[in-house]
C-alpha positions in Angstrom: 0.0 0.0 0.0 1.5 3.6 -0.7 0.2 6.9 -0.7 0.3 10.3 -2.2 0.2 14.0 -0.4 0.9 17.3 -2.1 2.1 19.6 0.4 2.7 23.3 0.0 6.8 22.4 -1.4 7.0 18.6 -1.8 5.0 15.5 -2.6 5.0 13.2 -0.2 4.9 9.3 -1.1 4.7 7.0 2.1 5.4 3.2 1.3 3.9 1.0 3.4 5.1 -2.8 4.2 1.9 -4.8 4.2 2.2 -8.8 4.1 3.3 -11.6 6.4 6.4 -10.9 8.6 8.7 -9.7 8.9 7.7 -6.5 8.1 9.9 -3.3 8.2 9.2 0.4 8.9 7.0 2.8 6.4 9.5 4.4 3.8 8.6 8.1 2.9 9.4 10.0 0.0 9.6 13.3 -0.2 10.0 15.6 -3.6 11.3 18.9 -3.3 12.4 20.9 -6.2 15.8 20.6 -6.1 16.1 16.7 -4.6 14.4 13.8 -3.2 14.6 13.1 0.4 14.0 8.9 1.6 13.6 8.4 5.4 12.7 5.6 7.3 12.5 4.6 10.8 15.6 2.7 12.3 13.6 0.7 15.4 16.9 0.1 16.6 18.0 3.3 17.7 14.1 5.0 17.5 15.7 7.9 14.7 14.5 8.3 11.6 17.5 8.0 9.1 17.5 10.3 6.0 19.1 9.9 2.6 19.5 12.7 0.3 19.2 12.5 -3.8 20.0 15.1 -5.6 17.4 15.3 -9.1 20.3 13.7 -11.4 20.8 10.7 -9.0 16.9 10.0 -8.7 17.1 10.1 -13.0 19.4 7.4 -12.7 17.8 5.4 -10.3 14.7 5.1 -12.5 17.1 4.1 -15.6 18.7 1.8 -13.7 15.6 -0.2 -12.6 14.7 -1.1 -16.0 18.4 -2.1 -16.9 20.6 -5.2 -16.5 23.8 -5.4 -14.7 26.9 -3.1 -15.5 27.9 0.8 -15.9 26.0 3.1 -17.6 26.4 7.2 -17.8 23.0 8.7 -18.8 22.7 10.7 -22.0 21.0 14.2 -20.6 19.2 16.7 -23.1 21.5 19.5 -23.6 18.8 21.6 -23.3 17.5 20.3 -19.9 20.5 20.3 -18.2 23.6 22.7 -20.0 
């Protein structure tokens, strides 16, 4: 289950881990303008860690999803990004 919030700077996606154990904490996204923020729960120490992307690194992620192991360098619009 997941769901979708449009706050005043950032959409907020929270993932939710729904099944038979063992379950982990709720991941949320959050999209800014200039990054994506990931945070989840660490039960262990009761903080919430935080990873930082900046827009380029969340473009590669998605590539790399759909492709199979090895390097790859992303062809960006010379327009998009100068």
């Amino acid at each position: 289950m997941f769901s979708i919030e449009h706050e005043f700077d950032a959409t907020v996606v929270t993932l939710v881990d729904e099944g038979t154990a063992p379950l982990v904490e709720d991941i949320t996204i959050n999209m800014f303008e200039d990054c994506v923020t990931v945070e989840q729960l660490d039960p262990r120490t009761d903080q919430v860690q935080k990873i930082t992307f900046s827009l380029g690194q969340v473009q590669e992620l998605a590539a790399a999803l759909d492709l199979p192991e090895g390097v790859y360098t992303l062809q960006r619009d010379a327009e998009s990004n100068p």
